[in-house]
mmCIF file of the N, C-alpha and C atoms, coordinates in Angstrom:
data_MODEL
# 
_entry.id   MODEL 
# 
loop_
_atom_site.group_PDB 
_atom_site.id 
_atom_site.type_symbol 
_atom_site.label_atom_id 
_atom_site.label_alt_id 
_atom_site.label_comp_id 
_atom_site.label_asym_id 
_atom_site.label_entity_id 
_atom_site.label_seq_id 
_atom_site.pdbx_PDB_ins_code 
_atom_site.Cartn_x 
_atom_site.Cartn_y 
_atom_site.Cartn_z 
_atom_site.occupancy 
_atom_site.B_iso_or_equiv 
_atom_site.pdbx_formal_charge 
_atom_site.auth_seq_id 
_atom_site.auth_comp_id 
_atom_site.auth_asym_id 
_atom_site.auth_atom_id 
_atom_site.pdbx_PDB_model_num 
ATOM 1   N N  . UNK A 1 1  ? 35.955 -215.395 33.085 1.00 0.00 ? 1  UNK A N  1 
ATOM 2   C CA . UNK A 1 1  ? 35.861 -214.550 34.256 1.00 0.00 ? 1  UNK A CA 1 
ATOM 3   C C  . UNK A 1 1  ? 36.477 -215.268 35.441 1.00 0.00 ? 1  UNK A C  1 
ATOM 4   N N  . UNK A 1 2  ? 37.201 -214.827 36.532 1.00 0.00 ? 2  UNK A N  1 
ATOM 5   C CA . UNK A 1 2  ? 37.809 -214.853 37.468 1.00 0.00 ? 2  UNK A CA 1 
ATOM 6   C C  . UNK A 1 2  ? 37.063 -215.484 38.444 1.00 0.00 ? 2  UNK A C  1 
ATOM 7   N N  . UNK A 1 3  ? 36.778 -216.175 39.241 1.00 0.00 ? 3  UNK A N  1 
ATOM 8   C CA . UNK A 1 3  ? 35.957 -216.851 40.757 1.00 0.00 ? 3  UNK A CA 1 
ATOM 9   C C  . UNK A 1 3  ? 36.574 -216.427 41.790 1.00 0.00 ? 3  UNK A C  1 
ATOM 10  N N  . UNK A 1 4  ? 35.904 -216.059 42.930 1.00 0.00 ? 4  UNK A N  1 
ATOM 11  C CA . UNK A 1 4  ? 36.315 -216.408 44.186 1.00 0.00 ? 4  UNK A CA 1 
ATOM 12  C C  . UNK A 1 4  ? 35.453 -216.938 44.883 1.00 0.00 ? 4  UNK A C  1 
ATOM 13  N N  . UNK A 1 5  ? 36.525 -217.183 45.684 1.00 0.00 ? 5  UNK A N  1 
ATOM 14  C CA . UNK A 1 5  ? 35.459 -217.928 47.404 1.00 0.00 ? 5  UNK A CA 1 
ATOM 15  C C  . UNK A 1 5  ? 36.324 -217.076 48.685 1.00 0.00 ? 5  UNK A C  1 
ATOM 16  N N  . UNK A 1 6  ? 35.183 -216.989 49.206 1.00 0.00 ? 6  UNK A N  1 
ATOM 17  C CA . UNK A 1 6  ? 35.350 -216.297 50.418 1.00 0.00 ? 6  UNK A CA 1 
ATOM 18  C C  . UNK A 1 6  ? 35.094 -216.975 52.016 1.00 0.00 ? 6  UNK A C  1 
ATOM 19  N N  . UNK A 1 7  ? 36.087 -217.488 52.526 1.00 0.00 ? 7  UNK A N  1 
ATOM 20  C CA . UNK A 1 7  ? 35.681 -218.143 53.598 1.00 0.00 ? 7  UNK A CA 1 
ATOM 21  C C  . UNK A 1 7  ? 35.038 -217.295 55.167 1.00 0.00 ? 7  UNK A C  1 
ATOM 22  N N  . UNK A 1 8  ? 34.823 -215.937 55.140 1.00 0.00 ? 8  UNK A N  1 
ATOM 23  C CA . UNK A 1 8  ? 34.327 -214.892 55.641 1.00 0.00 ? 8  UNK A CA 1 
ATOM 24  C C  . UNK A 1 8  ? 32.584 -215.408 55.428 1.00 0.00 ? 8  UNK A C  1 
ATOM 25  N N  . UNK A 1 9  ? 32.158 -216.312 54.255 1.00 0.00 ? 9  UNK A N  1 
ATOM 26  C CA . UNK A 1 9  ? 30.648 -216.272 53.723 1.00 0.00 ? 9  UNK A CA 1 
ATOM 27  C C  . UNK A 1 9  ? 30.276 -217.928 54.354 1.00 0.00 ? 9  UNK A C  1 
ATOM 28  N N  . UNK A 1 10 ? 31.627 -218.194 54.855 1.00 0.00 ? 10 UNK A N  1 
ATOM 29  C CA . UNK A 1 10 ? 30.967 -219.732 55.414 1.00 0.00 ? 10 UNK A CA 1 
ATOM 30  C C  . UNK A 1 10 ? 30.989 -219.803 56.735 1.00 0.00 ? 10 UNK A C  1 
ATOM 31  N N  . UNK A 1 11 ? 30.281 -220.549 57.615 1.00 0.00 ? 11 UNK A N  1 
ATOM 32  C CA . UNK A 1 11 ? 29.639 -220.922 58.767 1.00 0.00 ? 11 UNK A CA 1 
ATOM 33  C C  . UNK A 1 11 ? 31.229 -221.229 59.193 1.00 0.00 ? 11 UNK A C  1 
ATOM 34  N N  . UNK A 1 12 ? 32.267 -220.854 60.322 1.00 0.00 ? 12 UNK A N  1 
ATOM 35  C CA . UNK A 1 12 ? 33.175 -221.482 60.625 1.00 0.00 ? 12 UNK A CA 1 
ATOM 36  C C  . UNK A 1 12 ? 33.645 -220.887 62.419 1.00 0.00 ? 12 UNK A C  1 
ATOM 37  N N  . UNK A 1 13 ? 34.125 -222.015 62.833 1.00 0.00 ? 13 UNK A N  1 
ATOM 38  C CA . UNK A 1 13 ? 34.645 -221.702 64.167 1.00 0.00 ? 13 UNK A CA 1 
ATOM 39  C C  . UNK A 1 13 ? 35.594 -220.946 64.635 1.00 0.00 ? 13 UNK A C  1 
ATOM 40  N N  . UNK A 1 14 ? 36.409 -220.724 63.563 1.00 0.00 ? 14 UNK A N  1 
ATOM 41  C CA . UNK A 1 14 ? 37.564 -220.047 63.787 1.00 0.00 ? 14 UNK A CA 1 
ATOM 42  C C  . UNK A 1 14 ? 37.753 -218.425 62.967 1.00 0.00 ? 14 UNK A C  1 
ATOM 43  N N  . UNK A 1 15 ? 36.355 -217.896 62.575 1.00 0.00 ? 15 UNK A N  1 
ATOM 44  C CA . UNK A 1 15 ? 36.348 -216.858 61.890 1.00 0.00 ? 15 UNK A CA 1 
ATOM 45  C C  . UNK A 1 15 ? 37.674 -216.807 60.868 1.00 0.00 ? 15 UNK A C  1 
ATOM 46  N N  . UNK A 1 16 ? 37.480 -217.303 59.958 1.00 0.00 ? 16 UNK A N  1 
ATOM 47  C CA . UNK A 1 16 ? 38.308 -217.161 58.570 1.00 0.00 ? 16 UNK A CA 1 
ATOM 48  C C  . UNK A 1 16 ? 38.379 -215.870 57.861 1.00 0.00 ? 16 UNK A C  1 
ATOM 49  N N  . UNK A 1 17 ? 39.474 -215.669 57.416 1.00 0.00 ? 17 UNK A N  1 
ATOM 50  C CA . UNK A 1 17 ? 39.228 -214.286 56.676 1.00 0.00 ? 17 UNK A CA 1 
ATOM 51  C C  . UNK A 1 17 ? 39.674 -214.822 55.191 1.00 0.00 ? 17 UNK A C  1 
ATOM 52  N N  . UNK A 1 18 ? 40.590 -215.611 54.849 1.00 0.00 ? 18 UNK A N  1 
ATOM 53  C CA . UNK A 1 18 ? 40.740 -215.927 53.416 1.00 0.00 ? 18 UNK A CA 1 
ATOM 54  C C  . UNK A 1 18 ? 39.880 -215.665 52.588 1.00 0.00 ? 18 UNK A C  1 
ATOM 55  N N  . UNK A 1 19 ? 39.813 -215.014 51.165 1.00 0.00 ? 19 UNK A N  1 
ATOM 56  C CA . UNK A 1 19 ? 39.012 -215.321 50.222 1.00 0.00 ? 19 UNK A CA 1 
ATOM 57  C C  . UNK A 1 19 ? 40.584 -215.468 49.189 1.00 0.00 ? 19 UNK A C  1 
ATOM 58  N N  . UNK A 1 20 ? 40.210 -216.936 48.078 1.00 0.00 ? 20 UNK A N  1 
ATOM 59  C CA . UNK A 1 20 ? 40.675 -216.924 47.205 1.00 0.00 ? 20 UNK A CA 1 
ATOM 60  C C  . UNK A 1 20 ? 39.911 -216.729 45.840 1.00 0.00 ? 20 UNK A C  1 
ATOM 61  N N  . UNK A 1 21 ? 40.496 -216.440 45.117 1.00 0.00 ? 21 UNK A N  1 
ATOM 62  C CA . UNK A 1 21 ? 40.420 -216.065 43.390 1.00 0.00 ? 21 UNK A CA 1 
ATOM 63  C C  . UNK A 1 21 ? 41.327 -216.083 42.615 1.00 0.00 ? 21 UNK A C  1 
ATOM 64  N N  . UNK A 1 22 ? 40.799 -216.811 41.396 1.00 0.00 ? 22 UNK A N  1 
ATOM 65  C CA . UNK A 1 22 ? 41.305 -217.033 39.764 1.00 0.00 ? 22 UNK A CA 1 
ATOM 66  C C  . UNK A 1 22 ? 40.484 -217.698 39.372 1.00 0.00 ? 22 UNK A C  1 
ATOM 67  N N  . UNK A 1 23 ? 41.338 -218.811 38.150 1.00 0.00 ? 23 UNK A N  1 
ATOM 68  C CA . UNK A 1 23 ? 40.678 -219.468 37.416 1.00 0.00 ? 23 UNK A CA 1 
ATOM 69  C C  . UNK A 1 23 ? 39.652 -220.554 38.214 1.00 0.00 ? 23 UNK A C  1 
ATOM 70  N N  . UNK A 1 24 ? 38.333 -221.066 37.872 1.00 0.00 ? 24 UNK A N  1 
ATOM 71  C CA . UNK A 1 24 ? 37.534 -221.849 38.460 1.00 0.00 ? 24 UNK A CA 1 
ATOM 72  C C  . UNK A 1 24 ? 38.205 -223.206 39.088 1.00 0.00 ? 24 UNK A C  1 
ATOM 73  N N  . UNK A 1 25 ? 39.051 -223.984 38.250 1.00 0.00 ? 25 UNK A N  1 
ATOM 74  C CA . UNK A 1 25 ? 39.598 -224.804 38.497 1.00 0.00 ? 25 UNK A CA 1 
ATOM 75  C C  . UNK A 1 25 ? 40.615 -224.658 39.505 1.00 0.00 ? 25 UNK A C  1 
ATOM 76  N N  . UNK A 1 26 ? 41.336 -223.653 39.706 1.00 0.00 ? 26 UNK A N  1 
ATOM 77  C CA . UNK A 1 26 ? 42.858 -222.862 40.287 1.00 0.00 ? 26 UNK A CA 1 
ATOM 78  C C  . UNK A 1 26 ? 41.928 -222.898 42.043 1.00 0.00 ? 26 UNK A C  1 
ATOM 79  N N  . UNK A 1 27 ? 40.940 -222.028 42.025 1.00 0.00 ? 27 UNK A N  1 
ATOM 80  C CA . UNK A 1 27 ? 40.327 -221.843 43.086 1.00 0.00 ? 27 UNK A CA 1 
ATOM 81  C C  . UNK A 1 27 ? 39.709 -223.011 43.691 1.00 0.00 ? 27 UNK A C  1 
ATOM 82  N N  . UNK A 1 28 ? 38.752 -223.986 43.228 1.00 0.00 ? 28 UNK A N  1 
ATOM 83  C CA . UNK A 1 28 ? 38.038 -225.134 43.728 1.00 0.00 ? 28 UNK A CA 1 
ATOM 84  C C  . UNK A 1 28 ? 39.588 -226.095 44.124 1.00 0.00 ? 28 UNK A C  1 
ATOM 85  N N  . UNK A 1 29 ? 40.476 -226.359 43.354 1.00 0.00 ? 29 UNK A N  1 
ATOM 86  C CA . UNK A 1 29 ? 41.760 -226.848 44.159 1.00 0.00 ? 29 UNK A CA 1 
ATOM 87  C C  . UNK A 1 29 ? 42.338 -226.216 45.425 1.00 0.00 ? 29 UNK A C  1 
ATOM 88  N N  . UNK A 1 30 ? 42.969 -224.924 45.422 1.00 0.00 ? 30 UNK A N  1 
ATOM 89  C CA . UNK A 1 30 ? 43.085 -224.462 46.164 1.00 0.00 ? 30 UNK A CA 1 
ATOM 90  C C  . UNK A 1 30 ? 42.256 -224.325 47.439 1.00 0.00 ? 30 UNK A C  1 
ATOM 91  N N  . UNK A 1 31 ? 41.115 -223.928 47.333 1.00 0.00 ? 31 UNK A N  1 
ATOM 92  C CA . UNK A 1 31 ? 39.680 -224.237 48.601 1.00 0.00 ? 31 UNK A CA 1 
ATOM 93  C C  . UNK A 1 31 ? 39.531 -225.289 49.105 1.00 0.00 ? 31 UNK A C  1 
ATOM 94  N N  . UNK A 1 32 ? 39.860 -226.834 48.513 1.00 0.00 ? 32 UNK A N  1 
ATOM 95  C CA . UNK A 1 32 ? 39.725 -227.784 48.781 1.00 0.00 ? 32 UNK A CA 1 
ATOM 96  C C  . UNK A 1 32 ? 41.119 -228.191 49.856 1.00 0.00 ? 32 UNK A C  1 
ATOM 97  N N  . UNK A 1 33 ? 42.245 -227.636 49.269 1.00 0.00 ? 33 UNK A N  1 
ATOM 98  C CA . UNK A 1 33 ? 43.605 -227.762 50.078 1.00 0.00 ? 33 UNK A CA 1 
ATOM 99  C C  . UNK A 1 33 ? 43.333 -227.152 51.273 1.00 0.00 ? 33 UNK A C  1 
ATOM 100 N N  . UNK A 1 34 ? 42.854 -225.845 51.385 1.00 0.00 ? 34 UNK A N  1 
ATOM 101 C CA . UNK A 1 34 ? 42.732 -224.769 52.381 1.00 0.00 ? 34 UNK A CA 1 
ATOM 102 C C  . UNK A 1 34 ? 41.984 -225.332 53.096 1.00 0.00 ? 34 UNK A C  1 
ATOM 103 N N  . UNK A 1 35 ? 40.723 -225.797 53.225 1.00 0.00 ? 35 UNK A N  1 
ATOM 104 C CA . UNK A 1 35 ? 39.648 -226.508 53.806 1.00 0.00 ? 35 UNK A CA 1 
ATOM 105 C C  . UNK A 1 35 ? 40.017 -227.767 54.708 1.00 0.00 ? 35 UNK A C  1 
ATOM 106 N N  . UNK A 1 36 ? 40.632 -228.491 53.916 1.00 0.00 ? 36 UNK A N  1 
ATOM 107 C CA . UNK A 1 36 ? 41.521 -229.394 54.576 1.00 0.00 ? 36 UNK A CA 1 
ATOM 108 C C  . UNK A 1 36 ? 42.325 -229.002 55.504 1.00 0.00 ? 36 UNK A C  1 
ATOM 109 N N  . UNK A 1 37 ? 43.602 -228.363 55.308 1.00 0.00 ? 37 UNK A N  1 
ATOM 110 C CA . UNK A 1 37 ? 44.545 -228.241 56.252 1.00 0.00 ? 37 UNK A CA 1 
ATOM 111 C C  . UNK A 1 37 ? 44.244 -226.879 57.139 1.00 0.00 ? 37 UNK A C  1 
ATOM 112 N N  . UNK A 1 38 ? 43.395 -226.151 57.685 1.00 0.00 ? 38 UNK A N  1 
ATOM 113 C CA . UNK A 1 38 ? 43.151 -225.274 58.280 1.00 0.00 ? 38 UNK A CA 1 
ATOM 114 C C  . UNK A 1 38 ? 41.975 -225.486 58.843 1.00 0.00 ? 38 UNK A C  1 
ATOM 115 N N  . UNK A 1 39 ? 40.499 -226.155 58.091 1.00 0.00 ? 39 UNK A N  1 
ATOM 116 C CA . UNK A 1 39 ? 39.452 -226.138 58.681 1.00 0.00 ? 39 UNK A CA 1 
ATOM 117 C C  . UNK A 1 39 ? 39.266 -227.836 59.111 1.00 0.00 ? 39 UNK A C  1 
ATOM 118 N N  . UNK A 1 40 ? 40.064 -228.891 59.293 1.00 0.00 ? 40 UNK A N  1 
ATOM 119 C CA . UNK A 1 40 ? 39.947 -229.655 58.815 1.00 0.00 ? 40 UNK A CA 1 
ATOM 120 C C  . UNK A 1 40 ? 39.043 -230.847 58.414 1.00 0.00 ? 40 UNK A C  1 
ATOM 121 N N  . UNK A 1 41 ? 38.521 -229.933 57.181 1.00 0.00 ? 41 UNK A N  1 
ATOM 122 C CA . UNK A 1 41 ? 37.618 -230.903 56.391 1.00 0.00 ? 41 UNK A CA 1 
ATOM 123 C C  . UNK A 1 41 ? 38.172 -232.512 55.716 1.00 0.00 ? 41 UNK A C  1 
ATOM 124 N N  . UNK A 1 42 ? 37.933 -233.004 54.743 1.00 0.00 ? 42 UNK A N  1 
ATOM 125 C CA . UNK A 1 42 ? 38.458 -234.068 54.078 1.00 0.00 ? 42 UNK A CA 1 
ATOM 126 C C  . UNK A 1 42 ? 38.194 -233.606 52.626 1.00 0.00 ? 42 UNK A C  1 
ATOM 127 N N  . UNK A 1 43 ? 39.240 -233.722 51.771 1.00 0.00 ? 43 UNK A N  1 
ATOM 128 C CA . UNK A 1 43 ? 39.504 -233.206 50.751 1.00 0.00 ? 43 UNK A CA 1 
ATOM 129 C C  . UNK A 1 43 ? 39.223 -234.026 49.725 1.00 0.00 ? 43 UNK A C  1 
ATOM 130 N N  . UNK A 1 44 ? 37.820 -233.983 49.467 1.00 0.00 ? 44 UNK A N  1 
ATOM 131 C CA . UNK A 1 44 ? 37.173 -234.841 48.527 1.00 0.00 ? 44 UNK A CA 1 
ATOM 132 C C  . UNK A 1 44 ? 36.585 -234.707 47.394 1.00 0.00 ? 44 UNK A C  1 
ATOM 133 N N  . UNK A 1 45 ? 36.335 -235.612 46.492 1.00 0.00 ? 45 UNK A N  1 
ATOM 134 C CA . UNK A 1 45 ? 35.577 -234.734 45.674 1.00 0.00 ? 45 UNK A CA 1 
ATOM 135 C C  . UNK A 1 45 ? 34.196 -234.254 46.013 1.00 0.00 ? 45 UNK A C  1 
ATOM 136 N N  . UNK A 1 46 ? 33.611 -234.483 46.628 1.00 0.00 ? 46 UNK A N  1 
ATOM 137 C CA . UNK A 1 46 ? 32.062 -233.786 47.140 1.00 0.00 ? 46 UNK A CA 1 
ATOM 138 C C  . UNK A 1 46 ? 32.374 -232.505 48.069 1.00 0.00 ? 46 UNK A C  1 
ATOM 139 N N  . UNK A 1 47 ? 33.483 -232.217 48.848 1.00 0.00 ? 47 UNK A N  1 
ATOM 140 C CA . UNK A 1 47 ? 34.001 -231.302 49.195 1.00 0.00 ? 47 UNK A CA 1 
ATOM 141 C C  . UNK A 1 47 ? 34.038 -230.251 48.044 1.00 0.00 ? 47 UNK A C  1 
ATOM 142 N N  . UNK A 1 48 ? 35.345 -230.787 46.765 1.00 0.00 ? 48 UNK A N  1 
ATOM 143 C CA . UNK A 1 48 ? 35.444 -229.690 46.167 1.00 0.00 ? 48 UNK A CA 1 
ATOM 144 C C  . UNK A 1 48 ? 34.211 -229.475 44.960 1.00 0.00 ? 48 UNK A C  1 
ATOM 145 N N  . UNK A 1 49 ? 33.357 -230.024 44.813 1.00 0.00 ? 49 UNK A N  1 
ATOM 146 C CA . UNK A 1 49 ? 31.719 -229.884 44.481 1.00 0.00 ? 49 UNK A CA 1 
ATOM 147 C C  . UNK A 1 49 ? 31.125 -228.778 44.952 1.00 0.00 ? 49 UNK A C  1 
ATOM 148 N N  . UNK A 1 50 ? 31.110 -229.056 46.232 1.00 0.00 ? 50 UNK A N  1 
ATOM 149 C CA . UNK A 1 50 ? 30.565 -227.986 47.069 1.00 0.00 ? 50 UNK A CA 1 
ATOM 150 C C  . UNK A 1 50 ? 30.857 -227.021 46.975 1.00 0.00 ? 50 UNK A C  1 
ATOM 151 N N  . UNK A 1 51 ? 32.105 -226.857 46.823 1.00 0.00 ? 51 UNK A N  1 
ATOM 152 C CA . UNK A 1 51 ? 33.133 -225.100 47.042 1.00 0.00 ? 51 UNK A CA 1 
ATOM 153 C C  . UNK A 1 51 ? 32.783 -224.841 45.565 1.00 0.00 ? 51 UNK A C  1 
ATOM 154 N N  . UNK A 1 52 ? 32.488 -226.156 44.527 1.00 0.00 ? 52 UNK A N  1 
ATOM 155 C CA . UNK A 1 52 ? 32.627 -225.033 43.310 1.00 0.00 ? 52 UNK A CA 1 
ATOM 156 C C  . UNK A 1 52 ? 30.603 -224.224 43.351 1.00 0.00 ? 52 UNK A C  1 
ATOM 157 N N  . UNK A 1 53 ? 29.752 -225.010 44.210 1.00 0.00 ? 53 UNK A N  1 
ATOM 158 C CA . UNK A 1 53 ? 28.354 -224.483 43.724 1.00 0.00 ? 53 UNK A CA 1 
ATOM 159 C C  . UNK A 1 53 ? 28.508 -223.272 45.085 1.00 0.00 ? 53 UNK A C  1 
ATOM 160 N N  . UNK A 1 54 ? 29.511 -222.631 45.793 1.00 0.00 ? 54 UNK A N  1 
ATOM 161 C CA . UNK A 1 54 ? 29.559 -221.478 45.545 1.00 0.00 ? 54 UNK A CA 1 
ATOM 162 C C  . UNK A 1 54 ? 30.493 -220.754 45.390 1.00 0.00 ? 54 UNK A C  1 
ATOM 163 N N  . UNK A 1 55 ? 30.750 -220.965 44.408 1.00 0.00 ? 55 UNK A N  1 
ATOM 164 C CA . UNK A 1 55 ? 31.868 -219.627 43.690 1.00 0.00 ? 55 UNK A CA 1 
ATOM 165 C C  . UNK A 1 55 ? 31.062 -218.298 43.163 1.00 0.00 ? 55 UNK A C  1 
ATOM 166 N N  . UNK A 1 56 ? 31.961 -217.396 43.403 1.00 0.00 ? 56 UNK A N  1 
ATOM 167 C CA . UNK A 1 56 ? 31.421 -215.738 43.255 1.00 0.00 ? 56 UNK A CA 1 
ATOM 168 C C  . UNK A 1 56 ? 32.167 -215.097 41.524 1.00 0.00 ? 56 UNK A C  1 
ATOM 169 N N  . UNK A 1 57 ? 31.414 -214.827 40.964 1.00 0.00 ? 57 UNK A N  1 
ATOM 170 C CA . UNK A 1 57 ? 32.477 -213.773 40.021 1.00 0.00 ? 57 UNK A CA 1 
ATOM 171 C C  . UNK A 1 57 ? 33.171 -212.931 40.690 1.00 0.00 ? 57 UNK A C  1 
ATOM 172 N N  . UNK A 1 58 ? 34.283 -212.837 40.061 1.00 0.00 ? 58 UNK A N  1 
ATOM 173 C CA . UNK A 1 58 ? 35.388 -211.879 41.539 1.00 0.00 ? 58 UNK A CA 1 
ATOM 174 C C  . UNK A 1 58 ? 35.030 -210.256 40.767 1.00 0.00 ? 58 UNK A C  1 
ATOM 175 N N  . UNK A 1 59 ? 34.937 -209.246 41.351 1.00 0.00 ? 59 UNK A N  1 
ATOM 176 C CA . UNK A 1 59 ? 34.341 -207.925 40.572 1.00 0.00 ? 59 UNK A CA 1 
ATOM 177 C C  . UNK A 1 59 ? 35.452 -207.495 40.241 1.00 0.00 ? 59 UNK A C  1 
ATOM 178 N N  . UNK A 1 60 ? 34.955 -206.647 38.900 1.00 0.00 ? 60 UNK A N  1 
ATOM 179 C CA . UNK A 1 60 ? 36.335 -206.110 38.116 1.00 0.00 ? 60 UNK A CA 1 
ATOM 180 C C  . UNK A 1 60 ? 37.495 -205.079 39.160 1.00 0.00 ? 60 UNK A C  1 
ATOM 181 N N  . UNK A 1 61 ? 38.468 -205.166 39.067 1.00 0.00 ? 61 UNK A N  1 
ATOM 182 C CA . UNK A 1 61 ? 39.701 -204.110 39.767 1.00 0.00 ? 61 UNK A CA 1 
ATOM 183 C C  . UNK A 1 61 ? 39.479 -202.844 38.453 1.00 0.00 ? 61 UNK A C  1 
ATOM 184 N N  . UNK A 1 62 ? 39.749 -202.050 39.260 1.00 0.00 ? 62 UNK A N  1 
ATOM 185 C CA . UNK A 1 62 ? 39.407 -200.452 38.266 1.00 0.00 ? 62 UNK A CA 1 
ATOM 186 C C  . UNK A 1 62 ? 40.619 -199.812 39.098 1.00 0.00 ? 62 UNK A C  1 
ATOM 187 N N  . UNK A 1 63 ? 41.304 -199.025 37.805 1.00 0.00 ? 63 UNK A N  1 
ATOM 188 C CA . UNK A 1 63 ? 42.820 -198.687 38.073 1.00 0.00 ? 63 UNK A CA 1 
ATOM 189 C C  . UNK A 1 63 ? 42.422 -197.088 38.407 1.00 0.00 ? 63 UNK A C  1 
# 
């Protein structure tokens, strides 16, 4: 199943609208990059820890 993260669901100063989704791994990289260079966090592994204990199942697309 697909993950996302939604930066709309985190505490931030600059009202974020990003949410990414895919594979678990695809996304916790990506969140960790994004986090860094936009929010700027430090791109660590306890960073991307964090982003993975909250990942969302992304809901099915219906055609």
């Amino acid at each position: 199943m697909r993950k996302v993260v939604d930066c709309r669901e985190m505490p931030s100063e600059s009202n974020c609208t990003l949410a990414i989704s895919g594979e678990e791994d695809e996304v916790v990289r990506a969140a960790g990059e994004h986090a860094a260079s936009v929010h700027g966090h430090e791109n660590t592994p306890e960073l991307r820890e964090q982003i993975r204990t909250t990942l969302k199942d992304e809901a099915p697309q219906h055609a």
